[in-house]
KELUMDO-707442 format. One record per atom (N, C-alpha, C): residue in one letter; x, y, z. Coordinates in steps of 0.001 Angstrom, whole numbers, plus 500000, padded with zeros to 6 digits. Layout:
# residues N
AXYZ ...
***
This chain:
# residues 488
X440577328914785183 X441820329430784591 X441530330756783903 X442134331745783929 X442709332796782988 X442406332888782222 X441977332719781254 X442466332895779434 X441970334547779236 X442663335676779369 X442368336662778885 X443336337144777966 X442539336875776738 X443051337192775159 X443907338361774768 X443241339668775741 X444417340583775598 X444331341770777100 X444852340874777825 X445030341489779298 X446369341626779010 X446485343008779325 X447636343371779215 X447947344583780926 X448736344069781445 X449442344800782612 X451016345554782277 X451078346428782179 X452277347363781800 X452605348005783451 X453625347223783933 X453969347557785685 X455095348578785665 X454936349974785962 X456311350322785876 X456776351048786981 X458059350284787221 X458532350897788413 X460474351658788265 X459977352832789177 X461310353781788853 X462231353068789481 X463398353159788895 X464664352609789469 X465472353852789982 X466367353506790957 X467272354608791344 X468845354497790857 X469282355690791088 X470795355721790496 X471702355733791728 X472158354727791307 X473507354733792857 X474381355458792527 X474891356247793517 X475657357254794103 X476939357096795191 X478252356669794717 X478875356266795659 X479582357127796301 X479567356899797882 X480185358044798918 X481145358225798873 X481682359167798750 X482695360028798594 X483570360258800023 X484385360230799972 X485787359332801110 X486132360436801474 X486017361259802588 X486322362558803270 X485931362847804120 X486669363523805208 X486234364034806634 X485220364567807049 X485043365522805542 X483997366479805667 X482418366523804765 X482257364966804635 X481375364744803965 X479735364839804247 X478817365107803900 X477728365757804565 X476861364862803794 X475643363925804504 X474612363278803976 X473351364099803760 X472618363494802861 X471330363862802885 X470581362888802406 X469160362522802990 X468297361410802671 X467766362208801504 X467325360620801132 X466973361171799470 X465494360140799168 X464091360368799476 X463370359270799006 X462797359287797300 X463264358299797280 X462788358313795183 X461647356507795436 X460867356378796049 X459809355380796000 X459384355047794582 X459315353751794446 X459134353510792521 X457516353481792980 X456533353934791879 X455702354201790765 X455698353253790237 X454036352492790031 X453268351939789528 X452339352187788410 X452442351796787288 X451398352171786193 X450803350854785636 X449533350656785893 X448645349648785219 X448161350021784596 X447836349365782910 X447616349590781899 X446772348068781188 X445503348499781663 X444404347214781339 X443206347404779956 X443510346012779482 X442717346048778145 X441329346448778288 X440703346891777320 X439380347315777532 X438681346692776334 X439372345871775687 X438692345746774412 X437485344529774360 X436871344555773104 X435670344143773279 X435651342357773746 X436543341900773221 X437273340306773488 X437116340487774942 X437329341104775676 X437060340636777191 X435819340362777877 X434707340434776915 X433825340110776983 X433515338543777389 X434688337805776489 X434846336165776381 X434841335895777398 X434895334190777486 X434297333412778848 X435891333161779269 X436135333284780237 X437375332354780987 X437317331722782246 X437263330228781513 X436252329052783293 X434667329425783239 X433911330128784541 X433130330309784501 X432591331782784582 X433685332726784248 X433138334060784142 X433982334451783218 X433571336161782918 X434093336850782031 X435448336794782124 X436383337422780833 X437990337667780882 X437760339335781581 X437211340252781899 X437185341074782173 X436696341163783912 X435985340197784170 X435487340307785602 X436752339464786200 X437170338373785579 X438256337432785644 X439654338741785870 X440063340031784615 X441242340553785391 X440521341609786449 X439695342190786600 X439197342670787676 X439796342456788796 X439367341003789022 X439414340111790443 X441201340024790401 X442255339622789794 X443552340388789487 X443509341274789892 X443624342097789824 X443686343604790046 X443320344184791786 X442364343460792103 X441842343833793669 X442376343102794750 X443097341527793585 X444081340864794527 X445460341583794867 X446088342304793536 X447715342701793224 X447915344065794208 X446470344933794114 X447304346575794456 X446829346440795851 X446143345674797003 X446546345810798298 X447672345456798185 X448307344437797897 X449455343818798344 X450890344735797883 X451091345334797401 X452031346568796898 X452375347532798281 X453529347458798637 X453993348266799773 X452929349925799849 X452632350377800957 X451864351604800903 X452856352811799795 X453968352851800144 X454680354008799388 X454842353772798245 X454348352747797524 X454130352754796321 X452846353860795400 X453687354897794515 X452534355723793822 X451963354679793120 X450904355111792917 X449976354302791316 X449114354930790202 X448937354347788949 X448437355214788410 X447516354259787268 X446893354564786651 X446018353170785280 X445810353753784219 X446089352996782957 X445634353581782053 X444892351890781968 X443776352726780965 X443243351537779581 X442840352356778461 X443030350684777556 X442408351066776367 X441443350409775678 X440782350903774616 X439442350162774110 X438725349884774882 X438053351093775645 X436710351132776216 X435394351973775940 X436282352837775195 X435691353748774942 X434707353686773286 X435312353244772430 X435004353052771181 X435112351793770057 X434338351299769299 X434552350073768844 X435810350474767610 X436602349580767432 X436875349891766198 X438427351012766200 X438774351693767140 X439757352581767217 X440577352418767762 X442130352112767215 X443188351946767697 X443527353457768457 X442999354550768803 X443578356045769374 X442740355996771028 X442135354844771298 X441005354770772026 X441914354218773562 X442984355191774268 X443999355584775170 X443528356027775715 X443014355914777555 X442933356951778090 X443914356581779553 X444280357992780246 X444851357307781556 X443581358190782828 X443287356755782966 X441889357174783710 X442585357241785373 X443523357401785729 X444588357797786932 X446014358370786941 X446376359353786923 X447561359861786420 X448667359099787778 X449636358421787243 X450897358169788051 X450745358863788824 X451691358528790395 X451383359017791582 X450489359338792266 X449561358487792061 X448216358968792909 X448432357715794372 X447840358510795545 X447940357263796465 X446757356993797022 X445443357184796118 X444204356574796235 X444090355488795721 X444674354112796557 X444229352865795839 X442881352644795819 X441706353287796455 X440468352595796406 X439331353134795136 X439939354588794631 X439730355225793891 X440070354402792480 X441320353824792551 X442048353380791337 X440851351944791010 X440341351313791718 X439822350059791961 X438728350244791435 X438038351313791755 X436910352087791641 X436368352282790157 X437687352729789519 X437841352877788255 X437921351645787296 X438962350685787717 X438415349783787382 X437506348730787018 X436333349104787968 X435122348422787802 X434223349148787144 X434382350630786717 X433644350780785715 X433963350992784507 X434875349975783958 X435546349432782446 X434531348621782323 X434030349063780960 X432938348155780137 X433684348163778400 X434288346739777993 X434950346809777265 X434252347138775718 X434791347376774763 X434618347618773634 X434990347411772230 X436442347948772586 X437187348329771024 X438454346984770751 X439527347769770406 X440855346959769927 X441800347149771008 X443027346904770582 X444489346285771509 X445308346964770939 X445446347986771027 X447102348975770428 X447968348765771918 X448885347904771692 X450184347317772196 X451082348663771903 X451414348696770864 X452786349722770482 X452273351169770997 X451223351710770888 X450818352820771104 X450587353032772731 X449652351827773188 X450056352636774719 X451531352363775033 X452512351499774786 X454000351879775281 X454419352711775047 X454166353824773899 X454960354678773473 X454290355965774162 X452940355906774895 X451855357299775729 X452812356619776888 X453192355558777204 X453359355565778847 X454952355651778385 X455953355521777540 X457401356447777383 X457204357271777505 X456658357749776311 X456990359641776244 X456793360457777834 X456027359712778380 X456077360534779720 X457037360186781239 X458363359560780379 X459522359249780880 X460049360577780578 X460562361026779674 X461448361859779116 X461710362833779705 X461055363524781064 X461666364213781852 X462402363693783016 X461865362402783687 X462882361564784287 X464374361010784135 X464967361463785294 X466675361315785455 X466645359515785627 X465837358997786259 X466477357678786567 X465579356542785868 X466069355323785686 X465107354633784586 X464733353652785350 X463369353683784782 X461994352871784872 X462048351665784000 X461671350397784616 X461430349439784368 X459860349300784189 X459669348898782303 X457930348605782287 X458073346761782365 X456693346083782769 X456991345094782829 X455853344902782152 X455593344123780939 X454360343623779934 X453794342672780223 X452839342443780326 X451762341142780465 X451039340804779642 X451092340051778501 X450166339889777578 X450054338573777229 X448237338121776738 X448204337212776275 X448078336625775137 X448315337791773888 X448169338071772625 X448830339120772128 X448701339426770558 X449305340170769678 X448879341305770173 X449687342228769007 X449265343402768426 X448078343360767335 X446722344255767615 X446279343999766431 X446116345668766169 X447247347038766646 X447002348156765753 X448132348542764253 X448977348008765371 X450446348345764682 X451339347206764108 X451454347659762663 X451969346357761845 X453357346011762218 X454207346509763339 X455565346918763950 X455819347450765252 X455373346390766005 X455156347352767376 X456743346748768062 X457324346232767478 X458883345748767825 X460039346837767574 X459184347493766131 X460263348585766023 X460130349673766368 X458972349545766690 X457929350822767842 X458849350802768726 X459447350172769619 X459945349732770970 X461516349964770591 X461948349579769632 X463332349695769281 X463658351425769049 X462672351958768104 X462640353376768097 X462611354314769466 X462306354202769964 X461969354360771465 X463009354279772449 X463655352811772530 X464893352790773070 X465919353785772373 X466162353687771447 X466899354733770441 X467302356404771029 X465954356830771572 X465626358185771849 X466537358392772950 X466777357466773561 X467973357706775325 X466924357776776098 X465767357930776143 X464610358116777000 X464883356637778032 X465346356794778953 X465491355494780481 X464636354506781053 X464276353287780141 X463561352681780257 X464165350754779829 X463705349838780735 X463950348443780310 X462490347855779866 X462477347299779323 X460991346392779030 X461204344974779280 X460550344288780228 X460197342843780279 X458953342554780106 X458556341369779409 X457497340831778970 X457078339675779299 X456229339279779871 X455697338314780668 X454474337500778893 X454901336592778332 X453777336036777375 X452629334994778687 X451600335503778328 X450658334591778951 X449862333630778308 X449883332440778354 X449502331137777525 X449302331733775641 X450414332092775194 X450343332466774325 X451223331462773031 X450727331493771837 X451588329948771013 X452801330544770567 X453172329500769492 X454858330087769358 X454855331401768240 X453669331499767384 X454254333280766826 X454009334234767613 X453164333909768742 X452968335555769948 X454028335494770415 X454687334358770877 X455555334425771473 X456846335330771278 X457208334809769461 X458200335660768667 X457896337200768793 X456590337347768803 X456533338566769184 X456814339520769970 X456401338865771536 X456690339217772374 X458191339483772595 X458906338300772743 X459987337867772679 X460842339483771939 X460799339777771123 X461209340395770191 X460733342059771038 X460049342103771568 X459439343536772239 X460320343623773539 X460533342202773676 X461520342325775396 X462951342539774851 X463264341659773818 X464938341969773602 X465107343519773037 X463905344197772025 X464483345446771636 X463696346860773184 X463709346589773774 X462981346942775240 X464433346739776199 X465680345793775439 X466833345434776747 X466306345059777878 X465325344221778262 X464476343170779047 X464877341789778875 X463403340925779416 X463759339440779663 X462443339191778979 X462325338213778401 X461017337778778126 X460473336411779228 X459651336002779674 X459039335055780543 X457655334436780043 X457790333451779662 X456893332365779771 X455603331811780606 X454580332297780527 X453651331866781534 X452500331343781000 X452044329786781459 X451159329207780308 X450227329334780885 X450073329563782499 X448393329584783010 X448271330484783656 X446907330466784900 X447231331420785614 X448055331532786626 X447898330523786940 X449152330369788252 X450454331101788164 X451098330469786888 X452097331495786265 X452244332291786466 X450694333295785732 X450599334745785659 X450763335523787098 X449627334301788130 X450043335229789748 X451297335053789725 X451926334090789654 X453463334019789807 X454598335263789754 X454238335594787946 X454991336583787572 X454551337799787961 X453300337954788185 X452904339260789252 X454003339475790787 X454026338324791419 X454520338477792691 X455756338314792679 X456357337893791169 X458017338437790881 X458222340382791320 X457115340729790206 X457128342332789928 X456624343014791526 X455969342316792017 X455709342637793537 X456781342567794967 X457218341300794798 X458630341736795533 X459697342163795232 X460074342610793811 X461340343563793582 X460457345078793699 X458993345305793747 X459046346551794339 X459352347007795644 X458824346073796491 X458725345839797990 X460390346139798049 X461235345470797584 X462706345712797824 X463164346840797871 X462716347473796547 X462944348839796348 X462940349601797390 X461519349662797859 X460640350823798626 X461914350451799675 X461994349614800331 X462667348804801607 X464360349938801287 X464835349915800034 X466177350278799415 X466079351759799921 X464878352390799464 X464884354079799483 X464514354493800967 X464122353741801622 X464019353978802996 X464925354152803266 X466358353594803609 X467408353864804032 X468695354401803325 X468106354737801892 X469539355007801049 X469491356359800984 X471022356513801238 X471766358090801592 X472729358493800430 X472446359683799913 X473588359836798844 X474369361479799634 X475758361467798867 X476381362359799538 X476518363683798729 X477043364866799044 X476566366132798659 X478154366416798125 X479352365891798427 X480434366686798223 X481039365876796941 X482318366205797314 X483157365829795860 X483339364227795966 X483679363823794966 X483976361963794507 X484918361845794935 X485439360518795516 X486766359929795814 X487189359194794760 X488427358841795016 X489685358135793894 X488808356687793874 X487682356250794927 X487583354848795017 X486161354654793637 X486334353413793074 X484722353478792617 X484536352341793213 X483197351428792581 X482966350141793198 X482476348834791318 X482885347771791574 X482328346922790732 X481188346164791388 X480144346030790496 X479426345678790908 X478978344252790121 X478980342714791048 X478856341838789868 X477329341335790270 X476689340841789170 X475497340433789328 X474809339100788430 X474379338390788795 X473583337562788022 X472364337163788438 X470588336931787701 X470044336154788563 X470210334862789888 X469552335190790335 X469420334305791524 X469286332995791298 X469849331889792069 X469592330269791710 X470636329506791462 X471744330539790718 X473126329620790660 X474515329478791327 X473972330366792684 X475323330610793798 X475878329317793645 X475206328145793800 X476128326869794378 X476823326887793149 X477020326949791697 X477896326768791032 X479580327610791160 X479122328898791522 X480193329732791690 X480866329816792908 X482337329074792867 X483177329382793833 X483853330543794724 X484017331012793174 X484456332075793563 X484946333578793089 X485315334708792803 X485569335279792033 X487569336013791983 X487766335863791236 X489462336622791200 X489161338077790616 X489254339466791690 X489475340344790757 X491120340705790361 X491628341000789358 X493017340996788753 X493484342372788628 X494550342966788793 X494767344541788239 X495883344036787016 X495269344630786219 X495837344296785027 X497106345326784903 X497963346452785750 X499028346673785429 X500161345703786168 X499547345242787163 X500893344218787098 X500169342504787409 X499553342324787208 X499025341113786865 X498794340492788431 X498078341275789425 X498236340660790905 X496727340580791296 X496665339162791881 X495313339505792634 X494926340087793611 X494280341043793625 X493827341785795030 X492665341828795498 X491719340660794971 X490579340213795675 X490093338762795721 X490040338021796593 X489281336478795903 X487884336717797081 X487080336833796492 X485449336443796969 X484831335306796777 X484837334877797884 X484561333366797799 X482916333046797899 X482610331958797440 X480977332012797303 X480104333192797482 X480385334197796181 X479571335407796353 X478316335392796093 X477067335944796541 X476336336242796267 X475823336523794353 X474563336173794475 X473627336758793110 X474336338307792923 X474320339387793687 X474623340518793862 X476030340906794689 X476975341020793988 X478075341575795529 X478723342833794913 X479121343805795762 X479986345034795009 X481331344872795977 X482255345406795156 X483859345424795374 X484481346736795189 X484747347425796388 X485489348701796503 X486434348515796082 X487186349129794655 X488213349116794062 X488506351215794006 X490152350634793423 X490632352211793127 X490970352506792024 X490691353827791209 X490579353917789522 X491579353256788961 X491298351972787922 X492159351877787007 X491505350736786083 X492257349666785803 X491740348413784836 X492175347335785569 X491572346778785717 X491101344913786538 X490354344109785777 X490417343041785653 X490074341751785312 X488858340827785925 X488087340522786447 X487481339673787007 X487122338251786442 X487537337645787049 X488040335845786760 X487276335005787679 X486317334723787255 X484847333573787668 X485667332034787634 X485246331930789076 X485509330394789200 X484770329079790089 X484252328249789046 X483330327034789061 X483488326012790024 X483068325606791190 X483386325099791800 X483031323158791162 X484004322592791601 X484357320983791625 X483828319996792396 X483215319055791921 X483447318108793023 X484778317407793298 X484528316505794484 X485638315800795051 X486847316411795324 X486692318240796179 X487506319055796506 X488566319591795093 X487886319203793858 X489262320179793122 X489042321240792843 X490045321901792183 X490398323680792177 X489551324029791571 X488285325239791402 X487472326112790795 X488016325935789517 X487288326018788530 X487363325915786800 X487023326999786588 X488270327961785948 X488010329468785925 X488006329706784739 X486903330479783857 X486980331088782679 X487829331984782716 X487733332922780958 X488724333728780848 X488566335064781476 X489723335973781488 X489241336870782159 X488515338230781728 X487456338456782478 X486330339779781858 X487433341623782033 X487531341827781264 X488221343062781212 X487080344264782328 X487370345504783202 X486466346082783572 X487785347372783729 X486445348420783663 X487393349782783768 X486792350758785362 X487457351060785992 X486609351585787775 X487220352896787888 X486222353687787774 X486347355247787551 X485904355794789316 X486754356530789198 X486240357455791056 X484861357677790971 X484214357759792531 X483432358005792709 X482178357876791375 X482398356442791017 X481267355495789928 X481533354023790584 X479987353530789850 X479641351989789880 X479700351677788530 X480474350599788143 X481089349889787033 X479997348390787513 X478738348302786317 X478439347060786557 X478791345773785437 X478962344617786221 X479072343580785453 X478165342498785219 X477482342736784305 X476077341813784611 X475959340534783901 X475913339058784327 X476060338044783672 X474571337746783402 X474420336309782761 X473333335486783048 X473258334780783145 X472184333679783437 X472184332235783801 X471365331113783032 X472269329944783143 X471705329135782429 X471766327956783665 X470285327853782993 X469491326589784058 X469530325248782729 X469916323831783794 X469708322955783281 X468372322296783164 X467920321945782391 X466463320718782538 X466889319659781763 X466973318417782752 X467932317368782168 X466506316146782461 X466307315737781907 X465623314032781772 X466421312651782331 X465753312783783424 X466449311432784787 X467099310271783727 X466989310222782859 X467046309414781415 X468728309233781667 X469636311007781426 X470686311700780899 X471201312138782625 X470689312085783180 X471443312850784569 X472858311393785686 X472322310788784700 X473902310033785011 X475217309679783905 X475290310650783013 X475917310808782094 X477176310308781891 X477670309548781079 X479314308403781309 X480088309501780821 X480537310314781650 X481200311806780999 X482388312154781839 X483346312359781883 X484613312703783076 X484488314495782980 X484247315092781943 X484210315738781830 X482692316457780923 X482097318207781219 X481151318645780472 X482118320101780433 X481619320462778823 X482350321844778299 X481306322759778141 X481278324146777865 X480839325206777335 X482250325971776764 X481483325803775266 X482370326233774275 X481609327666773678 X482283328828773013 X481883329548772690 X481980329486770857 X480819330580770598 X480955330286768855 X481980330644768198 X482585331090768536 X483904331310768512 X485003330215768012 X484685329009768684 X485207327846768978 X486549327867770531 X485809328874770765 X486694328878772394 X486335328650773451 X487063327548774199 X486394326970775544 X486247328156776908 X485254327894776862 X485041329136778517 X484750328352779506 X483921326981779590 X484474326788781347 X484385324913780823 X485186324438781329 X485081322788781485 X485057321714783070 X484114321760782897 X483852321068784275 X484187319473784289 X485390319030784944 X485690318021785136 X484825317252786217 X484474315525786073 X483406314702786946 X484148313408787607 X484937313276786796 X485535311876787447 X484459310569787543 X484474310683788999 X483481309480788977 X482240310185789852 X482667311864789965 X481236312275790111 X480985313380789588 X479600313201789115 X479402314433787961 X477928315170788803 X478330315722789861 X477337316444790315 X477373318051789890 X478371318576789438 X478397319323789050 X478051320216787514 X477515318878786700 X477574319049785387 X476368320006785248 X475435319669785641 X474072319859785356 X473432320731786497 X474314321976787347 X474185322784788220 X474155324347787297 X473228325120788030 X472616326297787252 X474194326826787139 X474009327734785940 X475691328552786056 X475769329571785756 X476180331116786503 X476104332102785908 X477490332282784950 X476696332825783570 X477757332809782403 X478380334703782010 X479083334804781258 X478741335567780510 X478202335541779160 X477183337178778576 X476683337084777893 X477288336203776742 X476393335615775340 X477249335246774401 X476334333955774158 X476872333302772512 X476602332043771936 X477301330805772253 X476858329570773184 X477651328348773311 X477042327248772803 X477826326171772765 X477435325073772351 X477535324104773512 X477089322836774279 X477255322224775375 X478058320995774515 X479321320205775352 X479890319266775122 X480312318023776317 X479743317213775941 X480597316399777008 X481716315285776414 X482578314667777625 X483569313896776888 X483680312860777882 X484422311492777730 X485124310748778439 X486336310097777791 X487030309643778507 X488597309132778124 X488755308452776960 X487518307752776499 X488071306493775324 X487345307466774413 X486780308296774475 X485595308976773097 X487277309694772577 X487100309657771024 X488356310189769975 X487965311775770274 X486681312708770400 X486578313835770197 X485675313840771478 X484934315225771894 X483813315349772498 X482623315255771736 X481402314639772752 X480028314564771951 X479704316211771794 X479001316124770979 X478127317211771105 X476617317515771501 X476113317991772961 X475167317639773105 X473947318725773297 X474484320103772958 X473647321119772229 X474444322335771552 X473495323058770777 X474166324276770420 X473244325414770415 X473732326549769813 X473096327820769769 X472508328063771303 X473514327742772538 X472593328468773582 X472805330010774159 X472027330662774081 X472160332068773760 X472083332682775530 X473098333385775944 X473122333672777555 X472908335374777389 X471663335701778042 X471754337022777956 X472219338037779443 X472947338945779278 X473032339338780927 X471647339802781607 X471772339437782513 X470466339580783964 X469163338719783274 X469343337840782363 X468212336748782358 X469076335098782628 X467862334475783007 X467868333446782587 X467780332494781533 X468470331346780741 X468444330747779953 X468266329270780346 X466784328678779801 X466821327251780109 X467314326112779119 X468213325102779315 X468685324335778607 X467735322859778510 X467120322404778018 X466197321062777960 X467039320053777368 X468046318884777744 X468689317928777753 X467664317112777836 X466534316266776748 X465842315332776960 X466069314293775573 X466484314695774632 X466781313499773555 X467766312882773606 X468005311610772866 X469402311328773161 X469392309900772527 X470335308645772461 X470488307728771923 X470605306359772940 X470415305077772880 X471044304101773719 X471054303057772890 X472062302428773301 X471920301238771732 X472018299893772787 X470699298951772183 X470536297506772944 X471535296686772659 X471482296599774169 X472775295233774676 X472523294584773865 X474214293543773101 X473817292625772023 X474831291791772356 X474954290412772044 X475797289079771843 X477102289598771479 X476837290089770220 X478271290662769572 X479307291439770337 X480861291195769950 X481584291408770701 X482023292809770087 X481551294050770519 X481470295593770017 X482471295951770825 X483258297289770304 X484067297882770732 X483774299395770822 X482777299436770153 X482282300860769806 X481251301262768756 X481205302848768785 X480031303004767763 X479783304455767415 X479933304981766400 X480126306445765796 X478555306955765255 X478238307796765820 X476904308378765490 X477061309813765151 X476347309772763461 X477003310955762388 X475802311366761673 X476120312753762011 X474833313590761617 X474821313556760526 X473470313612759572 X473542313293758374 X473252314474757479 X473507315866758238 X473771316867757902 X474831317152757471 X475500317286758462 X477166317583758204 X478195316463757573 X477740315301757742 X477941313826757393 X479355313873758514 X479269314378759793 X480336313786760484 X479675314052761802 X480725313043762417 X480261312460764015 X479779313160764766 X479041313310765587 X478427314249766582 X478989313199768115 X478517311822767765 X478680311035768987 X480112309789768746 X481092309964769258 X481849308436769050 X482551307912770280 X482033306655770611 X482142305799771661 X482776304283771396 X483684304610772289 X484953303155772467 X484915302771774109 X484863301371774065 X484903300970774978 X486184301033775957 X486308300943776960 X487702300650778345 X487866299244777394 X489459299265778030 X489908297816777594 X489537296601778634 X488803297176779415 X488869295997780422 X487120295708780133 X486834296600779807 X485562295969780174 X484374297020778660 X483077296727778913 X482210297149778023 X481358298929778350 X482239299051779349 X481778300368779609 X482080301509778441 X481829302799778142 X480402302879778485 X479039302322777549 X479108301553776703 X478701301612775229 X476815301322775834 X476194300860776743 X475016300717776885 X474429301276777354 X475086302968777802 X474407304064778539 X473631304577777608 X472601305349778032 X472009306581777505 X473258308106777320 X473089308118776107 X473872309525775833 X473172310596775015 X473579311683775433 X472791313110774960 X472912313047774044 X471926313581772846 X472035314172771431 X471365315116771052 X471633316287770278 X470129317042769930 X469449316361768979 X468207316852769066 X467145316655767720 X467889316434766689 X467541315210765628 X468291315259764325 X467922313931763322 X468950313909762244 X468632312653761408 X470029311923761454 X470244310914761881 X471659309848761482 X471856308761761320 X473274308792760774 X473583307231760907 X473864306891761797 X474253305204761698 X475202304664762963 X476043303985762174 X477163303520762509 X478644302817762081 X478900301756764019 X479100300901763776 X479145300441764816 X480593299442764758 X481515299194765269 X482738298979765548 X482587297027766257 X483302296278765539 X483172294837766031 X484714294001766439 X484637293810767378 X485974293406767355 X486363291998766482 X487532292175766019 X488240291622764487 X487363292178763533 X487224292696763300 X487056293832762013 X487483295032761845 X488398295317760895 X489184296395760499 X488368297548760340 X487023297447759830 X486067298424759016 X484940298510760139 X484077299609760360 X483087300429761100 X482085299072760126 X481118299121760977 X479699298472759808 X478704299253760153 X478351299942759006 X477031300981758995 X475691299676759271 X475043300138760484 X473936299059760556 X472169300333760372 X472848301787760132 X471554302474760055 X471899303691759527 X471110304033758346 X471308305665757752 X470173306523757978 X469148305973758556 X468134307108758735 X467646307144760019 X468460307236761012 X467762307102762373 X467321308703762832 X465907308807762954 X465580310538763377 X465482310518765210 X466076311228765414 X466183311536767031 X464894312856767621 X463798312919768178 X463421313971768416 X463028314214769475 X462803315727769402 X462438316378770863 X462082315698771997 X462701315213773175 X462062314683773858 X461996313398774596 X462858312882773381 X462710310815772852 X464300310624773182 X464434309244774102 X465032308639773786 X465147307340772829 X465801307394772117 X465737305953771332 X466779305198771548 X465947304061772130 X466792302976772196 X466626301937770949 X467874302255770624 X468090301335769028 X469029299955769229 X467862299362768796 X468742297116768031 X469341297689767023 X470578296995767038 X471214296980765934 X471131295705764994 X470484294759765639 X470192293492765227 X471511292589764945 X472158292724765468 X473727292051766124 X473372291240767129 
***
């Protein structure tokens, strides 16, 4: 395995600016190649000295490195920096031992193997040597971070990154944490959101090749993109285009899309099972786009509210969502629910997915828009909806994973129950309340979702007027189901 303490890969590749063709007789093309640029940026510091498995962390990213840059399309430029090789002890200890655009990969390799590590890990400082030499570039570059540790130059290398974005200088940052604990993480974490990036999770190496061969086939795409992309030389047309997008993975949730013109309230597009990526030739004005969730058992798409958008001539208007992935515990994936909500903090419902008697749809990836929700589910006899998470945070063009693994089940008992109210002992009110069908004892012996927490229970007996508290300190955690006797 991996363990390199502060391998750090900084991947950056140029993005291009779309250019939409301009609607005329007399319009004249010209090819245009803009190939994205590669910059590796490898630790040199003296920690790589350490063991990882049975060899060095330094011979260990080496062997990285001689795997990643054959495999990179040929028209890819490249270029390397490192740091802390040169000197013990000095955070200024930067060099770029290959200037961007070079297309000597064997040279670059070359160089690599004669890194003999030394010094420290200035994080904030080489991002800000490999910005500043953005700032004459028209189109923005995506850096992508790899690290398996802190900062140890800069007491602020978050606001290093925030300062930076600030400047208008055209750049996204994503950050790849590599088996790193939960304060690197915050760290990291915190370098990707003020960077307008994604942060990613990777606990081993596998991972790490993983997230390499993410950054490897969206270059390959690229190169593939500029091969054939044509921009035009004359004047703009009345048309622009919307462009909607979300990660990849949650087509099957989305039915479909409504775009709306908001001066007279008409639809003039339905796109049906669109793509991760689709664009829509529209003509200048204001439209709506209205996302809709597809059903089981053939019913109508469950459409949120509608996204306001403005489509200027000859421009791309993008709309970028994100996605939230379920991770549900086989425990919870048959849920006694007719219905699951996403509510906003707001306290406003944005999509409710009705189940009936099938809930295949509950727990299907979903592209959202950005924003704070809470997850709810319900069925017919419950007085309110449960509540079965909150604070889930959807950012556009990432992913968000949801972990549905705690939750409650209360043991079958003699007693003739009708129900049973489970109340956070925070708020001192219900999170969970369950009544039985009149015909029968459904659902009261399922497993039901809860987050992490501390509560009571009140449990409901038939001929008795009054709830009977049979528990005030029940703790629910990460992970656990508890199945609770009530001793009834």
């Amino acid at each position: 395995m991996l363990h390199c303490r502060h391998l750090i890969f900084y991947v950056l590749t140029s993005l291009f600016l779309f250019s939409s063709p301009a609607i005329t007789p007399r319009t004249t093309w010209a090819t245009v190649a803009n190939f994205p640029e590669v910059m590796i940026i490898l630790d040199g510091s003296g920690s790589m000295w350490g063991m990882a498995g049975d060899k060095t962390k330094i011979k260990a990213a080496k062997e990285v490195l001689h795997k990643l840059i054959p495999s990179l399309p040929t028209e890819v430029k490249l270029g390397l920096t490192v740091y802390g090789h040169r000197q013990k002890g000095s955070c200024d200890d930067i060099e770029i031992m290959l200037p961007a655009g070079s297309d000597d990969r064997n040279l670059l390799l070359r160089k690599v193997e004669e890194i003999s590590p030394k010094g420290k890990t200035p994080i904030a400082d080489s991002i800000k040597m490999v910005v500043d030499k953005l700032k004459t570039k028209e189109n923005e570059t995506t850096i992508i971070l790899v690290s398996d540790g802190e900062e140890t130059c800069n007491p602020d290398p978050c606001g290093v990154v925030k300062a930076l974005k600030a400047t208008g200088i055209k750049f996204i940052l994503h950050v790849v944490g590599f088996d790193v604990d939960r304060m690197q993480k915050e760290e990291l974490s915190c370098l990707a959101d003020a960077g307008g990036g994604q942060y990613f999770d990777a606990g081993n190496a596998s991972a790490l090749l993983a997230a390499l061969q993410v950054v490897q086939k969206e270059v390959s795409k690229k190169v593939e993109y500029e091969k054939a992309k044509t921009t035009t030389k004359k004047r703009k047309s009345g048309l622009g285009k919307l462009k909607i997008t979300y990660p990849t993975g949650a087509e099957k949730s989305l039915a479909q899309i409504r775009i709306v013109r908001k001066k007279d309230n008409k639809t003039i597009k339905t796109a049906a099972k669109p793509e991760s990526e689709s664009i829509h030739p529209l003509l200048s004005g204001e439209y709506e786009a209205i996302f809709g969730y597809a059903n089981s058992n053939n019913q109508k798409p469950s459409e949120i509210a509608p996204i306001a958008v403005t489509i200027n001539g000859g421009e791309t208007t993008e709309l970028k969502l994100g996605t939230l992935i379920f991770n549900v515990a086989d425990a919870f994936k048959k849920l006694p629910a007719s219905s699951v909500t996403l509510r906003r903090d707001d306290g406003r419902i944005v999509l409710e997915t009705p189940g009936k008697s099938n809930g295949y749809y509950f727990f299907t990836s979903k592209p959202l828009p950005p924003g704070t929700y809470s997850l709810e589910y319900f069925y017919k006899t419950m007085p309110a909806p449960a509540i079965a998470a909150t604070d889930i945070k959807i950012k556009a063009g990432a992913e968000t994973v949801l972990t549905l693994d705690s939750g409650i089940k209360i043991k079958k008992h003699e007693q003739n129950m009708t129900g049973f109210d489970l109340i956070d002992n925070a708020t001192n009110k219900p999170i969970l309340q369950i009544k039985r069908r009149w015909d029968n004892d459904y659902p009261l012996w399922y497993a039901f979702v809860v987050p992490e927490g501390n509560y009571s229970l009140n449990v409901y007996l038939k001929g008795m007027d009054e709830s009977l508290p049979v528990a005030d300190n029940i703790v629910i955690s990460p992970g656990e189901l508890l199945e609770f006797d009530t001793g009834l």
